[in-house]
C-alpha positions in Angstrom: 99.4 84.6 101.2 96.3 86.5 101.1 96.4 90.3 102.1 92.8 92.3 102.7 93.5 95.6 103.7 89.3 96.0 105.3 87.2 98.6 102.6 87.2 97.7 99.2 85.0 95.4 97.1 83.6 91.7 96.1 83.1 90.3 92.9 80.9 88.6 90.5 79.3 86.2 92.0 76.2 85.5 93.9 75.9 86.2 97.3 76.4 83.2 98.5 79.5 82.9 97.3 80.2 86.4 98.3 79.3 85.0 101.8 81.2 82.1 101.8 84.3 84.4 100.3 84.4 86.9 103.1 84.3 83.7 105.4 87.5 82.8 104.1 88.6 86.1 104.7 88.2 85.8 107.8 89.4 82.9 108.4 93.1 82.7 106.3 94.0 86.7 106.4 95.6 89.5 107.4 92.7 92.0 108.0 92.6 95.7 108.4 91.5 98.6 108.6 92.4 101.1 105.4 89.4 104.0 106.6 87.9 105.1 109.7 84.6 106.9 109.8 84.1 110.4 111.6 80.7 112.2 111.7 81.5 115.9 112.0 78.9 116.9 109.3 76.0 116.7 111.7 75.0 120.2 111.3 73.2 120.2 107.8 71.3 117.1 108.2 69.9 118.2 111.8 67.0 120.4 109.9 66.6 118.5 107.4 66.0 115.4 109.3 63.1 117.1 111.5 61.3 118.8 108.4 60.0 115.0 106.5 57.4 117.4 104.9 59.4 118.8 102.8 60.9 115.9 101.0 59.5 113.1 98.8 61.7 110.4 100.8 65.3 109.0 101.7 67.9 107.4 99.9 70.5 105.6 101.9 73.6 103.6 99.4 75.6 102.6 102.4 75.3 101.4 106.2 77.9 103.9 107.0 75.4 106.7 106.3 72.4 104.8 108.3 74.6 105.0 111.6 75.5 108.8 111.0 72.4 109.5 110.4 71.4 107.7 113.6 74.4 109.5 115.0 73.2 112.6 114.2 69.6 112.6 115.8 71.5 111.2 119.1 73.5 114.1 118.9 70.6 116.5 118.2 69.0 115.0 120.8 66.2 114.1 118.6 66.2 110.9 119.4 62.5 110.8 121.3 61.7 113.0 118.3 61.9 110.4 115.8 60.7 107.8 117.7 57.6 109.7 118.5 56.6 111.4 115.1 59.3 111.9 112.9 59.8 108.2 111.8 56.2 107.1 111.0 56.5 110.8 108.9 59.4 109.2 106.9 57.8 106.3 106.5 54.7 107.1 104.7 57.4 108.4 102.4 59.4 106.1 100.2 62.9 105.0 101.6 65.4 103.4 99.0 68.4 101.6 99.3 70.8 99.6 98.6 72.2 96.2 99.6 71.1 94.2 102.7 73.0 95.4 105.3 71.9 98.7 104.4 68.2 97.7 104.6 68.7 96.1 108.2 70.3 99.0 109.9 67.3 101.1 108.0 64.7 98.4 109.6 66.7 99.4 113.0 65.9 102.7 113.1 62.3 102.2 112.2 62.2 102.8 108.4 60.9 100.6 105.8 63.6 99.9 102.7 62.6 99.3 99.3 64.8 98.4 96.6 67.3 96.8 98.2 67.7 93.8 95.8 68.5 96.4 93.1 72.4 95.1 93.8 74.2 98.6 93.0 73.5 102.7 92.8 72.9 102.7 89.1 70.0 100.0 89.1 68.9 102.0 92.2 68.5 105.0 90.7 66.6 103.3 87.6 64.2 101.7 90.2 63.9 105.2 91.6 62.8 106.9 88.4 60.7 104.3 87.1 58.6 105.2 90.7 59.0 108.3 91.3 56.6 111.6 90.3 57.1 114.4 93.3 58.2 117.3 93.1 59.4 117.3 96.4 63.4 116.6 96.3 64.6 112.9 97.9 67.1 113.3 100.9 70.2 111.7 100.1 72.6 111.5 103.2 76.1 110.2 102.1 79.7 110.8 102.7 82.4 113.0 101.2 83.6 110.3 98.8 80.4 109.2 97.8 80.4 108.1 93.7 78.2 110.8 91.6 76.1 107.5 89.4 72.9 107.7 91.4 73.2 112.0 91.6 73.5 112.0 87.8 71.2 109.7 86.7 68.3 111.0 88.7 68.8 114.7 87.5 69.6 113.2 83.9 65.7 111.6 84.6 64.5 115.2 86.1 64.2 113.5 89.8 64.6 115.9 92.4 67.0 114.9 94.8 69.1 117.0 97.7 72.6 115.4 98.7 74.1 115.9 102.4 77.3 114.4 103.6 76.3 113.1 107.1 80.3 111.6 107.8 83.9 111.7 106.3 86.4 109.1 105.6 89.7 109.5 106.2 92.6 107.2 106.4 93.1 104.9 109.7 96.3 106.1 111.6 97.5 102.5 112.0 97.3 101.8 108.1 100.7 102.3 107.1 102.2 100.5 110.1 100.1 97.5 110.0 101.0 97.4 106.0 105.1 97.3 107.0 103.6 94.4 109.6 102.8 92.4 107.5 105.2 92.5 104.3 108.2 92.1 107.0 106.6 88.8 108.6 104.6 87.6 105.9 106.0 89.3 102.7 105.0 90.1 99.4 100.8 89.1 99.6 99.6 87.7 96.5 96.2 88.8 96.5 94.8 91.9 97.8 91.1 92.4 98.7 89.5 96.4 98.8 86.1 97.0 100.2 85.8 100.6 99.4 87.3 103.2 96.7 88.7 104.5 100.1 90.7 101.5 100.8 92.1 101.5 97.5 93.2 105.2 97.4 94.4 105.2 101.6 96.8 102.1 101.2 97.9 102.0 97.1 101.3 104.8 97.5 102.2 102.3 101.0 101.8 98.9 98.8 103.7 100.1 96.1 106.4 101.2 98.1 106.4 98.0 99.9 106.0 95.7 96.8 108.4 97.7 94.9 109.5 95.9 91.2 107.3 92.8 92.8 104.0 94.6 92.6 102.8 93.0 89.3 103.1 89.9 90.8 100.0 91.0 93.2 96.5 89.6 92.1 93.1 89.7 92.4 92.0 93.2 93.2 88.1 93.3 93.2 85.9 95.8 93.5 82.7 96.6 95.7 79.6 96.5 93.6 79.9 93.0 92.0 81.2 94.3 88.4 84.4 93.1 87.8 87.7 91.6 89.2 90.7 93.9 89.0 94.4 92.9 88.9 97.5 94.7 89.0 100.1 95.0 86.5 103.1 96.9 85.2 104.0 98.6 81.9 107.0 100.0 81.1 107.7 100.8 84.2 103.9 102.2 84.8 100.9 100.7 87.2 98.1 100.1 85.5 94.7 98.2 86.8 93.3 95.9 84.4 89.3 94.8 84.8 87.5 91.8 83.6 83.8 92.0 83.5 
């Protein structure tokens, strides 16, 4: 049986196969939610947002900050605001991201993406610095847990660059009763499938209570940007996460 515990990764492969993995996902397994999204960081991108002038552009590395983002204007009621003035500002800016799905929502609200075929952060960020020469910083709304690559590779390059966190993860209240779900109807899974760090950390102390001794004999951990495949294993007595690139 195939257990995927809904925010944490993919794998190597192209994304068609990617596609026609998460269809099978759908399809044959026990899906659910390991993080829920709040937005309560509204406040710090609210100025920033309305002031395009004083920023060389916008980087967005997940969907999940394109809808706080969008949250956040609603909120401001700014919403007439950006359609008005504020979003043709932006766009005479550049506006990077990464991934597809992050480039649509961006095309929802109006902006134009570049650089979404760059596949992860740290081919991003070399995108980024091979283009860019303002001084002005680039806005970089993300959430709490966001990974430091891009961050550190554009200061390494001398790229300006201002992070806010627009939204917060936090574990789903329904994780830890949907995980004794399963095991006691279904078992011990023998794959598990992560779509975010999130999921990983939010569900890993339930499944190893649940798995117990048994938890080497889960498989197939993999991870979000396309790098490698994880797998669990144990060693002397010890858990230990093994990746093949």
């Amino acid at each position: 049986s195939l257990f995927c515990p809904l925010s944490f990764c993919l794998f190597p492969v192209s994304r068609r196969r990617a596609s026609a993995w998460i269809a099978l996902l759908e399809y044959s397994s026990f899906i659910t939610d390991a993080g829920q999204v709040s937005c309560p960081a509204c406040t710090p991108a609210k100025p920033r947002l309305s002031h395009p002038e004083g920023y060389g552009g916008l980087i967005f590395t997940s969907p999940r900050a394109v809808e706080a983002v969008k949250l956040c204007l609603e909120k401001a009621n700014k919403t007439e605001a950006w359609e008005t003035s504020l979003k043709e500002k932006w766009n005479s800016k550049s506006v990077y991201v990464v991934g597809n799905a992050t480039a649509s929502l961006v095309s929802k609200i109006g902006l134009d993406p570049e650089g979404e075929n760059c596949g992860n952060a740290e081919k991003l960020a070399e995108y980024i610095c091979s283009r860019e020469s303002s001084a002005l910083p680039l806005l970089f709304p993300c959430g709490n847990l966001k990974r430091e690559t891009l961050p550190r590779m554009l200061k390494d390059k001398g790229v300006p660059m201002e992070s806010i966190t627009v939204y917060q993860t936090i574990p789903h209240p329904g994780i830890q009763g949907n995980l004794n779900s399963y095991y006691s109807q279904q078992g011990i899974p023998a794959s598990i499938t992560f779509f975010s760090p999130s999921g990983l950390s939010y569900s890993l102390k339930h499944i190893q209570e649940l798995s117990g001794d048994s938890i080497d004999q889960i498989k197939g951990l993999l991870t979000s940007d396309l790098s490698c495949v994880l797998s669990i294993f144990l060693l002397d007595g010890e858990l230990f996460f093994n990746c093949a690139f």
